[in-house]
Backbone as numpy.savetxt, mean C-alpha at the origin, in Angstrom:
# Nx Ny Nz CAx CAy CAz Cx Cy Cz
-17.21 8.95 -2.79 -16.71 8.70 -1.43 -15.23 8.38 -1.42
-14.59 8.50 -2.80 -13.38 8.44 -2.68 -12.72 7.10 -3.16
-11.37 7.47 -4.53 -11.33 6.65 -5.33 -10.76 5.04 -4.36
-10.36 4.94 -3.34 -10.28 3.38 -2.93 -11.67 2.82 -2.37
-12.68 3.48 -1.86 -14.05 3.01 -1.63 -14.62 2.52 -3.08
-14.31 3.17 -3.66 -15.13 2.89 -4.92 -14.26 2.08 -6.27
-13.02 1.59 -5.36 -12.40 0.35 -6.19 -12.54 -0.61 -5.49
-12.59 -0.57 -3.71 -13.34 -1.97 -3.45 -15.07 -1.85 -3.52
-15.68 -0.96 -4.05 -17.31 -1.66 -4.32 -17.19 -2.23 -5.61
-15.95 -1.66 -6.34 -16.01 -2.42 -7.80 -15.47 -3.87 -7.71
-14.41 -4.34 -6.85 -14.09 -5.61 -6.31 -15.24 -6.47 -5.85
-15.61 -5.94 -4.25 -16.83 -6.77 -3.91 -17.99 -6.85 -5.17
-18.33 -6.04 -5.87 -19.27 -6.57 -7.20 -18.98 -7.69 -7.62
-17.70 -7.53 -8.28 -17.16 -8.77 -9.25 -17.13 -9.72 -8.67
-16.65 -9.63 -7.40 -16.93 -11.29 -6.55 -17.88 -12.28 -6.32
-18.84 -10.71 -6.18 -20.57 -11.66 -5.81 -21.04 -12.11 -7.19
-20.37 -11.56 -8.51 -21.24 -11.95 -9.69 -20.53 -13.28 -9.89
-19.22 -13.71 -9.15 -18.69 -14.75 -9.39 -17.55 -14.57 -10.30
-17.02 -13.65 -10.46 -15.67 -13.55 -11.50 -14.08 -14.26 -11.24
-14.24 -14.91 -12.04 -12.60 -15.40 -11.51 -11.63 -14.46 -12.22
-11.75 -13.51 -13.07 -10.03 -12.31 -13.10 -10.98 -10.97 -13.03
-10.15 -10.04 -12.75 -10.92 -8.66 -12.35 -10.10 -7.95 -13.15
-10.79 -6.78 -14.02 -9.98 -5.91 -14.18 -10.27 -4.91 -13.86
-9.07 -3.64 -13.48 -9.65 -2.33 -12.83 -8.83 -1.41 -14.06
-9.48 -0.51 -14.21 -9.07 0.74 -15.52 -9.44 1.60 -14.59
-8.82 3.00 -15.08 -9.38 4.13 -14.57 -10.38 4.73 -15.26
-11.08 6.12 -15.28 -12.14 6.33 -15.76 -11.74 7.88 -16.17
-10.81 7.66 -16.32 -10.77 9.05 -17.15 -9.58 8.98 -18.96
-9.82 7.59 -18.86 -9.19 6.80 -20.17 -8.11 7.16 -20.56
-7.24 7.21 -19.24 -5.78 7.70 -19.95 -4.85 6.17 -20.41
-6.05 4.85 -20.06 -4.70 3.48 -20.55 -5.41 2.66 -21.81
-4.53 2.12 -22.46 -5.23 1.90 -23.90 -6.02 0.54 -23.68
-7.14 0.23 -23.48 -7.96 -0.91 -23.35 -7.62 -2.04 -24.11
-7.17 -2.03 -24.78 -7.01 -2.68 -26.20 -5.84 -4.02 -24.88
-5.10 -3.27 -24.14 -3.80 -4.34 -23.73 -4.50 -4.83 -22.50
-5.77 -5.13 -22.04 -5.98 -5.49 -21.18 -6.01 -7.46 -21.76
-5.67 -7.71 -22.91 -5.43 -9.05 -23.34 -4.47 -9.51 -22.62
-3.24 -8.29 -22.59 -1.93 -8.48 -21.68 -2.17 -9.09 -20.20
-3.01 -8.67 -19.81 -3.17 -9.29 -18.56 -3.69 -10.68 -17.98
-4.61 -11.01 -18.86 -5.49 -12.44 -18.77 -4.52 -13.21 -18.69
-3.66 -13.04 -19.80 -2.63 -14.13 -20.54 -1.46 -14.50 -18.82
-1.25 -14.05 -18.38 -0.46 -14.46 -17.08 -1.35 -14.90 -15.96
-2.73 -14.22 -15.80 -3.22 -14.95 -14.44 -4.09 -16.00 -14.74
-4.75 -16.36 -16.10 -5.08 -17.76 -16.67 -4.25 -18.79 -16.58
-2.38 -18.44 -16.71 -1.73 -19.34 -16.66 -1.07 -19.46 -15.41
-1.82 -18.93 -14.16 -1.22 -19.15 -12.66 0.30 -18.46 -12.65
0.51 -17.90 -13.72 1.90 -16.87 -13.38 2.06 -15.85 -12.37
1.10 -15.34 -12.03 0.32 -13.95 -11.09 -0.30 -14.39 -10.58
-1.09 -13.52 -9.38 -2.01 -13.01 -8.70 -2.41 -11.99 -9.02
-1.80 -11.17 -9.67 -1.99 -9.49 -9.76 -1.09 -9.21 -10.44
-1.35 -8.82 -11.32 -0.99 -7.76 -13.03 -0.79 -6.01 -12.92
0.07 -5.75 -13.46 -0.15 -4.23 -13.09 0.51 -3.76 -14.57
0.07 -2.61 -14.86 0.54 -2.31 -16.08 1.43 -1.25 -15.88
2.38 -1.44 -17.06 3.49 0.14 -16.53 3.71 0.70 -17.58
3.28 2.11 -17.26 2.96 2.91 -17.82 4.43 3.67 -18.62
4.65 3.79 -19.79 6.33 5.11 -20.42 6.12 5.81 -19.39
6.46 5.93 -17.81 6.47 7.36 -17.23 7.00 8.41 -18.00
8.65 8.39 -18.24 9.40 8.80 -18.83 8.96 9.59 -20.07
8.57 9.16 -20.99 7.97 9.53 -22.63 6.71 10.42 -22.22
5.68 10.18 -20.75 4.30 11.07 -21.37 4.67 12.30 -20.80
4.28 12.93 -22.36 4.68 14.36 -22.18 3.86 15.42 -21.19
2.69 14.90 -20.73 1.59 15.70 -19.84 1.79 15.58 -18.45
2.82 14.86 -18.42 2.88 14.73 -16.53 4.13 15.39 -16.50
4.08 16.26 -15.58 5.09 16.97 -15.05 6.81 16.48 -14.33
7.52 16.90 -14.47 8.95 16.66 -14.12 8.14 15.75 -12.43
7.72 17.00 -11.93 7.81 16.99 -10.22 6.65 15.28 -10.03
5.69 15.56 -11.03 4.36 14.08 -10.73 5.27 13.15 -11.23
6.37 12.94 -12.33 7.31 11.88 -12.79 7.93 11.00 -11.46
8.53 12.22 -11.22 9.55 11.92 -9.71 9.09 11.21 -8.89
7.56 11.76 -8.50 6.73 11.55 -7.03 6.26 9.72 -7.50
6.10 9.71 -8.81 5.49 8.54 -9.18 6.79 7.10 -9.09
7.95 7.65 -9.93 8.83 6.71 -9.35 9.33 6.63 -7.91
9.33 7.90 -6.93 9.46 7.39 -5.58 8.66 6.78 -5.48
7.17 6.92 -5.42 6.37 5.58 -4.89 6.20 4.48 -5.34
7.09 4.26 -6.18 7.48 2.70 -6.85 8.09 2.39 -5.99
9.24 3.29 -5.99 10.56 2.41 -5.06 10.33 2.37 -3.95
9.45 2.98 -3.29 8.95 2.94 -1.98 8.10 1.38 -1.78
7.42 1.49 -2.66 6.61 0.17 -3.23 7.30 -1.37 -3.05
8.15 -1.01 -4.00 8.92 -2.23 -3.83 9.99 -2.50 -2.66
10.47 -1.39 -2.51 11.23 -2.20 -1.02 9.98 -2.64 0.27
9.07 -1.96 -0.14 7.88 -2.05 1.78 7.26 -3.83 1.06
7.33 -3.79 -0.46 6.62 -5.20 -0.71 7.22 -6.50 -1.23
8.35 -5.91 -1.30 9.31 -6.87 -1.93 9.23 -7.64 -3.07
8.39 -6.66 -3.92 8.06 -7.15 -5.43 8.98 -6.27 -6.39
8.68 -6.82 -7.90 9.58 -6.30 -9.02 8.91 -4.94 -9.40
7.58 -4.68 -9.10 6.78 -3.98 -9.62 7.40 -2.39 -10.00
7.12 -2.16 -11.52 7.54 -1.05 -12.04 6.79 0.27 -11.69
5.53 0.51 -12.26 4.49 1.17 -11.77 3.62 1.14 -10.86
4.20 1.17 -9.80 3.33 1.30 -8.77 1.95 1.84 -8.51
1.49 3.22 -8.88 0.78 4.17 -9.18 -0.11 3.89 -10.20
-0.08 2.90 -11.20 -0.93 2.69 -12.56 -1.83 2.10 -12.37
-3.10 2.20 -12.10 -4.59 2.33 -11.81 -4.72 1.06 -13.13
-4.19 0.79 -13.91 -4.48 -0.28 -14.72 -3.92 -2.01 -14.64
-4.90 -2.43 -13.71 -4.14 -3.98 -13.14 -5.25 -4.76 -13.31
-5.01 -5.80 -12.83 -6.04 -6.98 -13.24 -6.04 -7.99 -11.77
-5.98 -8.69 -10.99 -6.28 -10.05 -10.43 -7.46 -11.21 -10.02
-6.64 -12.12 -10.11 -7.46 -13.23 -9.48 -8.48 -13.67 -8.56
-9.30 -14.46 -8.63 -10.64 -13.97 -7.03 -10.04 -14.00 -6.38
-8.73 -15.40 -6.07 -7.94 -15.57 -4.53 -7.53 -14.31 -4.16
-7.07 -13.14 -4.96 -6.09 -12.44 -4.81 -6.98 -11.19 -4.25
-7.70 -10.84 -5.18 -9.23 -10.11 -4.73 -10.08 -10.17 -3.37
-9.72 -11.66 -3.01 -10.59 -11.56 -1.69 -10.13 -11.25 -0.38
-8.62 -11.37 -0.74 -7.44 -11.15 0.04 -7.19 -9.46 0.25
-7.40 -8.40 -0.36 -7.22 -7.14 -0.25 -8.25 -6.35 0.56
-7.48 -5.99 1.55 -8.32 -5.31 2.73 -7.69 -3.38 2.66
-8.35 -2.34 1.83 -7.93 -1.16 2.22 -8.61 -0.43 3.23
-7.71 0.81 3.74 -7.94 1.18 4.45 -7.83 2.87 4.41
-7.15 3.42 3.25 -7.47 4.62 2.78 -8.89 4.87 2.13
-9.62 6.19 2.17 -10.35 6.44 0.97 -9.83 7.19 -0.12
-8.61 7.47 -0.11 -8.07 8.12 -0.95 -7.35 7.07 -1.93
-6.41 6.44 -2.09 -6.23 5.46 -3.04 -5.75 4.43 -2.75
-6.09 3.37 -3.79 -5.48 1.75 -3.28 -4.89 0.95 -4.02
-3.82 2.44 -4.93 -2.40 1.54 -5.94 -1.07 0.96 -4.77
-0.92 1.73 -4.23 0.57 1.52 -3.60 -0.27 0.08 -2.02
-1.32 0.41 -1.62 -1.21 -0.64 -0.13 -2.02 -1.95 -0.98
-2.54 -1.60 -1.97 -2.71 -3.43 -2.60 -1.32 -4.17 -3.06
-0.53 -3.56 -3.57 0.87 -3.82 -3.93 1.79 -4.55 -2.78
1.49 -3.39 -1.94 2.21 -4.12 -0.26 1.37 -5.22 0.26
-0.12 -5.11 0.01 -0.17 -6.51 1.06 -0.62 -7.88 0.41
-0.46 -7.23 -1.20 0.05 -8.80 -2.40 1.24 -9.10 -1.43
2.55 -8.23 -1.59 3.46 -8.91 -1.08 3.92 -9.31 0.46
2.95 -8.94 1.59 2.55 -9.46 2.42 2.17 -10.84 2.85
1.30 -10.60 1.60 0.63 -12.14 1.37 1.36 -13.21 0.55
2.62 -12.83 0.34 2.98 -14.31 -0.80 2.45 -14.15 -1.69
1.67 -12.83 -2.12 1.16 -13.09 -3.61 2.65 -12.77 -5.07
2.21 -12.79 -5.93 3.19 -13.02 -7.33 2.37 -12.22 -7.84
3.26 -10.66 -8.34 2.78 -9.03 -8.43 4.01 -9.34 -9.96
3.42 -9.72 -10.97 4.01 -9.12 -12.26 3.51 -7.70 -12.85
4.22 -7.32 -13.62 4.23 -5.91 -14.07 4.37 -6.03 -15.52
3.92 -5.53 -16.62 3.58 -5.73 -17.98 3.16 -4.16 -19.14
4.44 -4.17 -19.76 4.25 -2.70 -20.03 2.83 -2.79 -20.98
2.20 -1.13 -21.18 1.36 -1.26 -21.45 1.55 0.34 -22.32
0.18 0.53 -23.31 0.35 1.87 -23.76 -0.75 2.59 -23.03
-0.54 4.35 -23.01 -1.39 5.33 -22.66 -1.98 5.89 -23.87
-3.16 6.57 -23.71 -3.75 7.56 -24.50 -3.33 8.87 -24.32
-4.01 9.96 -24.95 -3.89 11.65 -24.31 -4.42 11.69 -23.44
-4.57 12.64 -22.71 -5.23 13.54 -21.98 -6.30 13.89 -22.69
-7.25 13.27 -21.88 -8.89 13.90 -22.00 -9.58 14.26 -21.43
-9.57 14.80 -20.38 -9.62 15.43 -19.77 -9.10 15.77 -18.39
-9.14 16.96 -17.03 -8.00 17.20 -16.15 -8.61 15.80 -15.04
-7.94 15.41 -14.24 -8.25 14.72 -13.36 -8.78 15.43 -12.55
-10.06 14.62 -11.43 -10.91 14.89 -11.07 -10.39 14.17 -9.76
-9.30 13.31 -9.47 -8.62 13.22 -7.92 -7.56 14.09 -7.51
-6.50 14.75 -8.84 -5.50 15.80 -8.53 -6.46 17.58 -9.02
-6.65 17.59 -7.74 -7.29 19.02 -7.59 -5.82 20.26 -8.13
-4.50 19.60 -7.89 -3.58 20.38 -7.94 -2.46 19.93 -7.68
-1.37 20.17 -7.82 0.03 20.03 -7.67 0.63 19.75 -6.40
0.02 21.21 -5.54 0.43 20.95 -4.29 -0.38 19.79 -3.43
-1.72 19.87 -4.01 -2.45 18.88 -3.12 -1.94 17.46 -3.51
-1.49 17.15 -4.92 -0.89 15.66 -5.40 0.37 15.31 -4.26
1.68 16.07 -4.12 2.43 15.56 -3.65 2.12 15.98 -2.01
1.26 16.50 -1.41 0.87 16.41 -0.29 0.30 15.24 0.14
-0.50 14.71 -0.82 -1.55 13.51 -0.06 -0.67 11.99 -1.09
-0.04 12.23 -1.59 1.44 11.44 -2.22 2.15 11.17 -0.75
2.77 12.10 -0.65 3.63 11.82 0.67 3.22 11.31 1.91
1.57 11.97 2.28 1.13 11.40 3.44 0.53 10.10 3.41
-0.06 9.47 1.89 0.15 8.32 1.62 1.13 7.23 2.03
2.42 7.50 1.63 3.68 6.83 1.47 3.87 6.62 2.75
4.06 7.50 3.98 4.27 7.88 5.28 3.14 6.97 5.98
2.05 7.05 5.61 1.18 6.11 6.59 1.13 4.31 6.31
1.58 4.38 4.67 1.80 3.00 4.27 2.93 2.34 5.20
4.28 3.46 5.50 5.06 2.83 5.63 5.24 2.40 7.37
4.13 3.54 8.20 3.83 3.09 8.99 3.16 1.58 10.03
2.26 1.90 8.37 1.35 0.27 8.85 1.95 -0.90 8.09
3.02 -0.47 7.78 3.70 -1.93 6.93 5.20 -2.14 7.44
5.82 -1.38 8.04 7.14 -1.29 8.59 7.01 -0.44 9.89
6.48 -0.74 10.64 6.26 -0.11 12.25 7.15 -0.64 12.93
7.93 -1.24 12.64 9.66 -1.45 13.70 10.70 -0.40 13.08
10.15 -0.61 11.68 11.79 0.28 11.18 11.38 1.41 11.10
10.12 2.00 10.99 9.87 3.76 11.39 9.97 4.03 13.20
9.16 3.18 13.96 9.34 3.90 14.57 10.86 4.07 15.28
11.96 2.90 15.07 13.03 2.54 15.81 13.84 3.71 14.56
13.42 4.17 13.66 14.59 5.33 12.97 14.19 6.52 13.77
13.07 6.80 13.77 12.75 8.46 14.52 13.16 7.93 15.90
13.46 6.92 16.69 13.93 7.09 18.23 15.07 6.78 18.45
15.52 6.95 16.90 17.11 6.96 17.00 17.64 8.17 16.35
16.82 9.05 15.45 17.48 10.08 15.55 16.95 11.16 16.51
15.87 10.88 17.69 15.73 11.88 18.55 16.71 11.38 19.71
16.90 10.20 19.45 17.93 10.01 20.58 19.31 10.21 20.58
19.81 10.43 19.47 21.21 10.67 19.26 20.85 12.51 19.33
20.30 13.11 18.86 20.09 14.71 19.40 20.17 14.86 20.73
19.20 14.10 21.86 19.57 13.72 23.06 20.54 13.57 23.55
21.48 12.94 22.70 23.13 12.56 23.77 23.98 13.44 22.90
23.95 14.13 22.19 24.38 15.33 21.91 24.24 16.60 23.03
22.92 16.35 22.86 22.66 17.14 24.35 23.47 17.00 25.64
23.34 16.10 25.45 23.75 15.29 27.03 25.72 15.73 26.78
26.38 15.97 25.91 27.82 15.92 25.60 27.89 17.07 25.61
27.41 17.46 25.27 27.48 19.40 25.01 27.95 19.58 26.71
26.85 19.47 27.65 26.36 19.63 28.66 27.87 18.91 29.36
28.19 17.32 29.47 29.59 17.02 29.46 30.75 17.74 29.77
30.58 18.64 28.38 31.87 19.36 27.88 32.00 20.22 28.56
30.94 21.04 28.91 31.16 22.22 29.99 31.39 22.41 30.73
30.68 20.85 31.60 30.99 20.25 32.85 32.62 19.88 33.02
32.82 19.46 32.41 34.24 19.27 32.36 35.24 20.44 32.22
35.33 21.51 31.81 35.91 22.75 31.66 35.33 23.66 32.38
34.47 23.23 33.85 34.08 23.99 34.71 33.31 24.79 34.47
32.14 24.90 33.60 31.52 25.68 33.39 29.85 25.30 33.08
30.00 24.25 34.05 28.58 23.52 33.40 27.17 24.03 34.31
27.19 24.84 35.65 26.66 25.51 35.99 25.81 26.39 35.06
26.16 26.72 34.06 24.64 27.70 32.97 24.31 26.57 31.82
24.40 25.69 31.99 24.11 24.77 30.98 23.34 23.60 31.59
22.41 23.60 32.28 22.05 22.86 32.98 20.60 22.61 31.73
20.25 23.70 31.21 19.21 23.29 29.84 19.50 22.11 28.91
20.97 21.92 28.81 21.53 20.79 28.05 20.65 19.40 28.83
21.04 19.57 29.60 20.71 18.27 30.50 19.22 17.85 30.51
18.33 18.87 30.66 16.69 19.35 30.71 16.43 18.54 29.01
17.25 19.44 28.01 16.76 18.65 26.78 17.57 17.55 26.15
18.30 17.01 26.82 18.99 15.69 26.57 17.74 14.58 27.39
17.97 14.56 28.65 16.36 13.93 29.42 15.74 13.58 28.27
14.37 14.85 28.06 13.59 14.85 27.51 13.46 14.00 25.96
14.44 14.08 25.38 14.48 13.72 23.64 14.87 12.01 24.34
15.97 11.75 25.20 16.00 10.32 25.36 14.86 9.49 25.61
13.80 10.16 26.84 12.59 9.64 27.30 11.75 9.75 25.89
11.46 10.62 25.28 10.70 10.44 23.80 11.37 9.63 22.96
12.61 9.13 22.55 13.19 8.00 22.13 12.34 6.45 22.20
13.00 6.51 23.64 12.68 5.71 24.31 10.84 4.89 24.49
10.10 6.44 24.60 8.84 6.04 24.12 8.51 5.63 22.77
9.02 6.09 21.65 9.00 5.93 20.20 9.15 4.07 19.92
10.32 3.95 20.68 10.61 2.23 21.16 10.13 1.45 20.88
8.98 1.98 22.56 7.89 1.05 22.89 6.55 0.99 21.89
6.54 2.22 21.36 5.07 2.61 20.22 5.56 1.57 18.85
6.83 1.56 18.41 7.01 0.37 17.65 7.05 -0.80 18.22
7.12 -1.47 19.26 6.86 -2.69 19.26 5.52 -2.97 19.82
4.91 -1.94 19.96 2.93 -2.26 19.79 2.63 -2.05 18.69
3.02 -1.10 17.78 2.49 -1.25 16.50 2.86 -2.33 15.80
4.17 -2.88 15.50 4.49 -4.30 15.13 3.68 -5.40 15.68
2.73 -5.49 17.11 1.84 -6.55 17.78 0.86 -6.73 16.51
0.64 -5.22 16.83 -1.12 -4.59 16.19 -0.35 -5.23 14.31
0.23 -5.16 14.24 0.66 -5.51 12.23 0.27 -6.74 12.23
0.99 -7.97 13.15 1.10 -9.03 12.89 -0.37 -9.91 13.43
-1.26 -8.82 14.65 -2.69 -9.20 14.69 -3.47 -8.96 13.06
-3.14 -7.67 12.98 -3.80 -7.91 11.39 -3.90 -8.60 10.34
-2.46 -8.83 10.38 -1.93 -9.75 9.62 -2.41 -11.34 9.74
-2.97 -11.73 10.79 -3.89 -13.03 11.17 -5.20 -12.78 10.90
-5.76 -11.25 11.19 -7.38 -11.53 10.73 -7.36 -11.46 9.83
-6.63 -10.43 8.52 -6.78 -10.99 7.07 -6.85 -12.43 6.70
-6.10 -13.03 7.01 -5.85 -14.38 6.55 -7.68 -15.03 7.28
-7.61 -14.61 8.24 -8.50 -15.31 8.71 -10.14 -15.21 8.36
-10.02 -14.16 7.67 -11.54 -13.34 6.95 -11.15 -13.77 4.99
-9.67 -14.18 4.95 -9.82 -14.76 3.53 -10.36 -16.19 4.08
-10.11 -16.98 4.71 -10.69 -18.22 4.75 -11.82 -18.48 4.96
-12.21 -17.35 5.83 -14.04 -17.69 5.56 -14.62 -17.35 4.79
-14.22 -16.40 3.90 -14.73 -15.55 2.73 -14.65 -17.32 1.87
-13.47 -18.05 2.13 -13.66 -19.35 0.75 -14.45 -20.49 1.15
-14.63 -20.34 3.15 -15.58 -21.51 3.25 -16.56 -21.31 2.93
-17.36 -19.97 2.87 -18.55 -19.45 2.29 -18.59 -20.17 0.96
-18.24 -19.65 0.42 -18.20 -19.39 -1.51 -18.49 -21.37 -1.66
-17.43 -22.37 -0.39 -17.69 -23.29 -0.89 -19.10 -23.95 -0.29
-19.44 -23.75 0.68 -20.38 -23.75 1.39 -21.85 -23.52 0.22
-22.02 -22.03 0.12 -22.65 -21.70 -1.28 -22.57 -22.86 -2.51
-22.04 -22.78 -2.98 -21.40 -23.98 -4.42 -21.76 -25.67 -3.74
-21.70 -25.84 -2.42 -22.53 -27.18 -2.04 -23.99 -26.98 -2.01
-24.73 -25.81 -1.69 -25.90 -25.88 -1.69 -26.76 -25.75 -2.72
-25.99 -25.38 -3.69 -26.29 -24.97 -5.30 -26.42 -26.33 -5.95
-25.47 -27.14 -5.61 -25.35 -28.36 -6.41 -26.98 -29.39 -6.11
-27.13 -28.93 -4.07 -27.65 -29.95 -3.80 -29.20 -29.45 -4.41
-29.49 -28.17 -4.80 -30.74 -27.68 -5.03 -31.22 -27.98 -6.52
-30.14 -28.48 -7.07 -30.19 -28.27 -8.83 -30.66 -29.94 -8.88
-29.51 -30.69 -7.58 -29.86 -32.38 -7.75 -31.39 -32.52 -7.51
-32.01 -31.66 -6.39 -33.15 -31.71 -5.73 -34.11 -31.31 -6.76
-34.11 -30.18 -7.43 -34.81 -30.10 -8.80 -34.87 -31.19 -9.86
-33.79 -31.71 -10.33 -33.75 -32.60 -10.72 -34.73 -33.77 -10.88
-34.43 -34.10 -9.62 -35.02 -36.07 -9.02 -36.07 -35.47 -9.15
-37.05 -33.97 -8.86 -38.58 -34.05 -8.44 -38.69 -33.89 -9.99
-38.16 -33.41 -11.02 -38.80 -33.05 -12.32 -38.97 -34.82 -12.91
C-alpha cells in the first residue's frame, strides 16, 4: 500500500510492543546493519530525537549522476523547509525515540524520508545525522519503477512538502510572479496609450486584469493555507498528548492490577 503506509504500520507496531528507540532499515539491504550501534549511542544519551544516516552519495557508484543530484536537492530542500543540519535527507536508514515516534503524522503513501525530517523540525525535535556505510546492489528497487518516474514523483514530493510546510512563501512567490507579468501587461498597454496608439491593445489590459486578480487570489489561498498549517500544527501536538496520557493512564492500571494480584496471592 505504499512505502510510507508501511513505515508507519512499522512505527505504530513498535509503539504498542512498547519500544523506547525504533529503528527503520530498508528492505532491499542497500545499508550496512552492522552501524545501526551508531545510532543508539546518541538517542540513549538524549542527544537526538531522530538519527539519520548519511549515506557516500558521492562515492556509490550505482546511482546515477541525475538520482545523485535529485538526492542532494532534496536535502537542501530538507534543510532549509526544517531547519536542521541533516545531510541525507533521502536515507531510509534512521532510528528515533517513542517521544519522537509518536509525534510523526504522514500523509503521503509514497514516502516518509523528507516530511518526517520537516515536522522533527517543526516540532523542536534534534535531527542528528551520522555517516554510515552502504552495501551493493542486490537487487533493482521495487519503489523506482524508473528514472523518469523517480524524478517525477521526487519533484512532486518536494512541491507538495513545500506546500504544506511553507504555504505563505509558495503561495506569496507564484502571486508575485503572476503579478508582476500582470503589470507588465498593464505597461505595455501604458506605453501605447501614451504614444497614441493604445486603441488595438486593449488585450494588454484584458490580461494585465486577469493575472493581477489571480495574484491577488493566490494571496488569499496562502493565508488560508497558513490558518489550515498552524490548525495542524495544534492537533498534532494535541493527539501527541493524548497518545502520552494514554500510555500513562495504561502504566497506572498495570501497576494497580499487579498490586491487586499481589495482596490476593
Amino acid at each position: 500500500m505504499g512505502l510510507a503506509r508501511a513505515f508507519s504500520t512499522g512505527l505504530e507496531a513498535c509503539l504498542a510492543r512498547g519500544a523506547d528507540l525504533i529503528v527503520n532499515t530498508d528492505a532491499d539491504n542497500q545499508y550496512n546493519a552492522a552501524d545501526i550501534t551508531l545510532f543508539l549511542a546518541p538517542l540513549s544519551r538524549g542527544e537526538a530525537d531522530m538519527v539519520i544516516g548519511a549515506r557516500p552519495i558521492a562515492s556509490i557508484e550505482h546511482f546515477s549522476p541525475v538520482k545523485k543530484w535529485l538526492k542532494r536537492l532534496g536535502s537542501s530542500v530538507t534543510r532549509w523547509l526544517s531547519r536542521t543540519d541533516v545531510v541525507d535527507a533521502p536515507s531510509g536508514f534512521r532510528a528515533f525515540t517513542r517521544a519522537a515516534a509518536q509525534r510523526l503524522n504522514l500523509f503521503s503513501s509514497y514516502t516518509y524520508t523528507l516530511a518526517t525530517i520537516i515536522q522533527a523540525g517543526q516540532n523542536d525535535m534534534a535531527v542528528k545525522s551520522v555517516p554510515i556505510r552502504v552495501n551493493g546492489p542486490q537487487r533493482p528497487s521495487r519503489l523506482v519503477k524508473s528514472m523518469g518516474s523517480y524524478v517525477k514523483r521526487s519533484m512532486v514530493t518536494m512541491l507538495r512538502i513545500f506546500m504544506i510546510y511553507r504555504p505563505v512563501t509558495y503561495f506569496f512567490s507564484v502571486a508575485g510572479v503572476i503579478g508582476d507579468l500582470g503589470l507588465l501587461g498593464g505597461l505595455r498597454f501604458l506605453y501605447f496609450f501614451a504614444i497614441g496608439e493604445g486603441n488595438g491593445h486593449v488585450q494588454s489590459v484584458v490580461f494585465s486584469a486577469l493575472l493581477i486578480g489571480s495574484g491577488l487570489l493566490m494571496v488569499v489561498l496562502g493565508l488560508l493555507a497558513d490558518l489550515i498549517s498552524v490548525n495542524r500544527r495544534l492537533l498534532e501536538k494535541a493527539n501527541w498528548r493524548m497518545a502520552r496520557m494514554e500510555e500513562r493512564l495504561m502504566e497506572t492500571h498495570e501497576k494497580s492490577v499487579r498490586v491487586d494480584s499481589y495482596a490476593s496471592d
